[in-house]
C-alpha positions as CSV (number, residue, x, y, z in Angstrom):
1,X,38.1,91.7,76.1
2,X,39.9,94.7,76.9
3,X,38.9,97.8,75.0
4,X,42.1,100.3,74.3
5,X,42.3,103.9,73.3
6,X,41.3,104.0,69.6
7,X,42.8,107.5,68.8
8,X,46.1,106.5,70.1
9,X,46.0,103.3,68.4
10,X,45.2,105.3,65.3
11,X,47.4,107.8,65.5
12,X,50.5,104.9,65.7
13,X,48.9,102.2,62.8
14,X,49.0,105.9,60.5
15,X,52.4,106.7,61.7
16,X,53.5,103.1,60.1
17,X,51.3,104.1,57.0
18,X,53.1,106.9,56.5
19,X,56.4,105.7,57.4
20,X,56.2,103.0,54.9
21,X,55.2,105.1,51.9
22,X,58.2,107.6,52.4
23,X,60.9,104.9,52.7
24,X,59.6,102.4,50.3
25,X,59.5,103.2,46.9
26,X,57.1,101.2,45.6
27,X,53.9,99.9,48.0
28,X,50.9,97.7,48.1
29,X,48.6,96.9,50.6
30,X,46.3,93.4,50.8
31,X,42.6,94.0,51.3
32,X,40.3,90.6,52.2
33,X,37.1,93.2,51.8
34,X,37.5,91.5,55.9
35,X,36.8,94.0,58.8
36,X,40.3,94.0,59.8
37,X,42.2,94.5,56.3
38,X,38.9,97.4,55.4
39,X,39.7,99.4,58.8
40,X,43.2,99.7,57.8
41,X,42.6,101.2,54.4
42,X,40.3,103.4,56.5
43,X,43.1,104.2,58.4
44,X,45.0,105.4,55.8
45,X,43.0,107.0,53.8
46,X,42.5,109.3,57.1
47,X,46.3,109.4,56.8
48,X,46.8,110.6,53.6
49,X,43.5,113.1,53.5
50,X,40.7,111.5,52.0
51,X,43.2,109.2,49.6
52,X,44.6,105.8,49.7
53,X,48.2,106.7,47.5
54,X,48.7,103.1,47.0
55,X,47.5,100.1,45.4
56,X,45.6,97.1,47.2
57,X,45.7,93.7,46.6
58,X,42.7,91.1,46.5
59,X,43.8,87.4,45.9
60,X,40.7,86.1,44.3
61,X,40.3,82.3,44.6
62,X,37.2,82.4,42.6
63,X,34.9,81.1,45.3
64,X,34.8,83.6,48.0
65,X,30.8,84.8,48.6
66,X,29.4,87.1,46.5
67,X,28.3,89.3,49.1
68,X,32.3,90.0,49.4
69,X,32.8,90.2,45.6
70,X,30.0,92.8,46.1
71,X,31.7,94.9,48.7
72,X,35.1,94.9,47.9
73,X,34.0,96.2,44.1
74,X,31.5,98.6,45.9
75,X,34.1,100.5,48.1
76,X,36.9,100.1,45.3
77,X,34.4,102.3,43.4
78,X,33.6,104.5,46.3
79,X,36.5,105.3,47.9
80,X,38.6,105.5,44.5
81,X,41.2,102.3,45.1
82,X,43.2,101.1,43.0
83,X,42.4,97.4,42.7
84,X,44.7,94.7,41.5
85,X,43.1,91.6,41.7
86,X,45.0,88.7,41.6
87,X,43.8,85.3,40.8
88,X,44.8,82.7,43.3
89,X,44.9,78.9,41.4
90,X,43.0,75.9,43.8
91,X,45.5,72.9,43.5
92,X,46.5,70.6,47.0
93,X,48.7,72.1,49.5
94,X,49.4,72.0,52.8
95,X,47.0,73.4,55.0
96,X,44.8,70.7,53.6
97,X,42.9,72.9,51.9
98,X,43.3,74.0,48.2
99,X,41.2,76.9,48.4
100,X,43.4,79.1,50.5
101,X,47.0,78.6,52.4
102,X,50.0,78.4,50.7
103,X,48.3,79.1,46.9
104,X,47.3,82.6,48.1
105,X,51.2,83.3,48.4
106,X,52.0,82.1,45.4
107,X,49.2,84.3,43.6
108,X,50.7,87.1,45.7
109,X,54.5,86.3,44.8
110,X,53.3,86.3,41.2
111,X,51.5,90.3,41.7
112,X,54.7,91.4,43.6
113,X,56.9,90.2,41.0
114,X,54.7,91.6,38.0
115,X,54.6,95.1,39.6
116,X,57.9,95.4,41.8
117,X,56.4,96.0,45.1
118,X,59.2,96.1,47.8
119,X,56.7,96.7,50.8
120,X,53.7,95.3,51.6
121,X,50.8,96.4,54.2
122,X,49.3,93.7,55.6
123,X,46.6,94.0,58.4
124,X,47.2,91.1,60.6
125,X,46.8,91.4,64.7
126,X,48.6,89.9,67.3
127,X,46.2,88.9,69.2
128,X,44.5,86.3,66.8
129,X,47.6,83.6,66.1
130,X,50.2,82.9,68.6
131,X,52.5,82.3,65.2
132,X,51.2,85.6,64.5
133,X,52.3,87.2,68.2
134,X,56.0,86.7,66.5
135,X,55.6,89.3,64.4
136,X,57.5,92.8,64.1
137,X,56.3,95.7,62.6
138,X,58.2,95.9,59.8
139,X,59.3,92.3,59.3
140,X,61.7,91.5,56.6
141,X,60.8,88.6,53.7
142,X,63.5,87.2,51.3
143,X,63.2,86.6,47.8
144,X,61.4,83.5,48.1
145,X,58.6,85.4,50.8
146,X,60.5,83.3,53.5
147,X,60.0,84.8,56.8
148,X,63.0,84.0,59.3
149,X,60.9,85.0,62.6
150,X,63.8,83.7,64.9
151,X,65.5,86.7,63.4
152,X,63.8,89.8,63.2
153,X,65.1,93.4,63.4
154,X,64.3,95.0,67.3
155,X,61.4,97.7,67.1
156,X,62.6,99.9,70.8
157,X,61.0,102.8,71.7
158,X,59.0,103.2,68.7
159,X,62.3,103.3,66.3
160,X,61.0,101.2,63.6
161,X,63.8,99.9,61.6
162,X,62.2,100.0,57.9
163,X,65.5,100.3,56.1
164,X,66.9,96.6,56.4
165,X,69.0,94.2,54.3
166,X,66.7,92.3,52.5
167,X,66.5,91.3,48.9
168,X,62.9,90.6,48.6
169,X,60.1,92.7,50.6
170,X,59.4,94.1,53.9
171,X,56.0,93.4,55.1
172,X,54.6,96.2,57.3
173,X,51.9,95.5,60.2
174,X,50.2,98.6,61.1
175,X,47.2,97.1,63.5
176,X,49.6,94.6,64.8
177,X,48.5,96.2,68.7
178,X,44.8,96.0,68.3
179,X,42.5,93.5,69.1
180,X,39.0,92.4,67.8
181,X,36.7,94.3,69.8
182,X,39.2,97.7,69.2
183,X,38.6,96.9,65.1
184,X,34.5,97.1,65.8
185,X,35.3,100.5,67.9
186,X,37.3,101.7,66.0
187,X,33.8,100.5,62.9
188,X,31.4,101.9,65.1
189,X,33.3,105.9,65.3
190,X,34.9,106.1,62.2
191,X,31.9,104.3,60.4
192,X,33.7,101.8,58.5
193,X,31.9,100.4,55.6
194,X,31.3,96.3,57.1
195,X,30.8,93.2,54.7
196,X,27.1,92.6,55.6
197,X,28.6,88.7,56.0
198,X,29.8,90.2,60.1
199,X,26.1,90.6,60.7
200,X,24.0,87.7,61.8
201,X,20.9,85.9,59.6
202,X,19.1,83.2,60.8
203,X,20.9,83.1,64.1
204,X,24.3,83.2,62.7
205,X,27.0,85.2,61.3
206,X,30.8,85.0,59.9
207,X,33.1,86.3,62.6
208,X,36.0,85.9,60.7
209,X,36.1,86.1,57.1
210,X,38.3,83.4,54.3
211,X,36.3,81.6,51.4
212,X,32.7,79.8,50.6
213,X,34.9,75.9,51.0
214,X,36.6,76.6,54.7
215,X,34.5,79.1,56.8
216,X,31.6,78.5,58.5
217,X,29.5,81.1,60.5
218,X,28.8,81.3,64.2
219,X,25.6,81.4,66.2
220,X,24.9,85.2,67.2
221,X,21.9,87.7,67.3
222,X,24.1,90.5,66.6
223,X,23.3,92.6,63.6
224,X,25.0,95.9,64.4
225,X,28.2,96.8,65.0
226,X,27.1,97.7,68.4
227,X,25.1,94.2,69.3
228,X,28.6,92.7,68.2
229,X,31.0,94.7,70.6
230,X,28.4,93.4,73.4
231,X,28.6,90.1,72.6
232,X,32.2,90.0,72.2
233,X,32.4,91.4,76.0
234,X,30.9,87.9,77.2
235,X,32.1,85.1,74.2
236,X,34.0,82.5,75.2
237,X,34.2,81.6,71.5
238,X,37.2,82.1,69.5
239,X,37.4,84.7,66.6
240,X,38.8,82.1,64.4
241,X,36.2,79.5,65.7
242,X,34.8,79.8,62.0
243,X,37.5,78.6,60.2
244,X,38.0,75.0,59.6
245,X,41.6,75.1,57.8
246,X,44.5,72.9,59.4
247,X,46.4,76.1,59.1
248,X,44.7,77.2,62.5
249,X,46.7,74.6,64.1
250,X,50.2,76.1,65.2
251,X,52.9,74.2,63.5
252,X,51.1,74.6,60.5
253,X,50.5,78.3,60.5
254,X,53.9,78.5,61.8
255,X,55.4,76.4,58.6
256,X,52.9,78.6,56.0
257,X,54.2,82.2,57.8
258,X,57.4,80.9,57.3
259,X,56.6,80.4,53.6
260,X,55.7,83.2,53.7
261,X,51.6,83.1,54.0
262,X,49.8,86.6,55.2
């Protein structure tokens, strides 16, 4: 796993961040209390001087672990966020999983609605989804969160086109370019703050981050952020490896994305 230049990468995801809150009047950003979604908040809270000048979403399904209940309300309180969490109902959908999928959207389309956001940070990365890989930096949702990824605006030269015909949202990517082992880099210098669920116990840890109902950890020795950079230079093991949704599978995180799933 190839390990790029973290200040450059940096230096673009907060040129996003800021480029979002000037042209948007009114944005949110999701936060999982994951290491991916906590790096970025990191990220702009370097961009805007100590202060995140937006609001941050947690869908709450009710049964994610406690040690994330813990963090997320931890760092809310540390870092001063302001934390809208919204409550994500379990009912059949079709991921095959009630817990999480297509229900988190509609908690989220219910929060966007209530407040008005019309841009939305979201802190996915390329590298983990091939449905994912379609993504723009600023990508374009309609009214019914519907993501038309056959038709998305072109992002050339680092002209990122956030003013675009749309009715509904835009959502905005800022980490879209890194990679797993740049998020743990990126950790280890800036000294994120990491869910203690990333570290292993008992000869296993959560290398990717959903619910109590559809993760499942991963064998691994590594309890720092260190011992996990080093084993992620030799894994053959997929980041997602610990997730047991159907969604994983392609045409069905293609048809959720679509629908408009983060």
């Amino acid at each position: 796993m190839i390990m790029q230049n973290i200040s450059e990468l940096e230096e673009k995801s907060a040129y996003i961040i800021r480029e979002t809150k000037e042209k948007f009047e009114n944005v949110a950003a999701l936060w999982s209390g994951g290491k991916d979604s906590t790096a970025m908040i990191m990220i702009a809270r370097r961009a805007f001087l100590g202060k995140v000048p937006f609001p941050v979403i947690h869908i709450d399904n009710g049964i994610d672990f406690p040690e994330t209940y813990k963090f997320r309300d931890d760092l809310a309180k540390k870092w001063n966020l302001n934390l809208i969490v919204a409550k994500s109902r379990i009912k059949p959908e079709l991921s095959g999983f009630s817990c999480c999928g297509s229900n988190k959207t509609d908690a989220l389309k219910e929060v966007m609605k209530e407040h008005g956001f019309d841009a939305l940070i979201v802190s996915i990365r390329r590298d983990e989804h091939g449905i994912r890989a379609k993504e723009r930096y600023f990508s374009p949702r309609d009214t019914e969160f519907k993501w038309n990824y056959k038709d998305q605006p072109a992002e050339l030269w680092n002209n990122y086109s956030s003013k675009m015909d749309t009715k509904g949202h835009v959502r905005v990517h800022p980490i879209l370019d890194w990679n797993e082992i740049d998020i743990w880099q990126y950790t280890l210098k800036m000294k994120v703050p990491v869910n203690p669920l990333y570290y292993s116990s008992n000869g296993y840890r959560y290398r990717s981050l959903g619910c109590t109902h559809c993760t499942v950890p991963v064998k691994s020795n590594a309890r720092s952020v260190k011992q996990i950079m080093d084993e992620l230079k030799v894994t053959e093991t997929e980041e997602r490896a610990g997730r047991e949704q159907d969604k994983e599978k392609a045409y069905v995180m293609e048809k959720l994305r679509a629908l408009g799933y983060m």
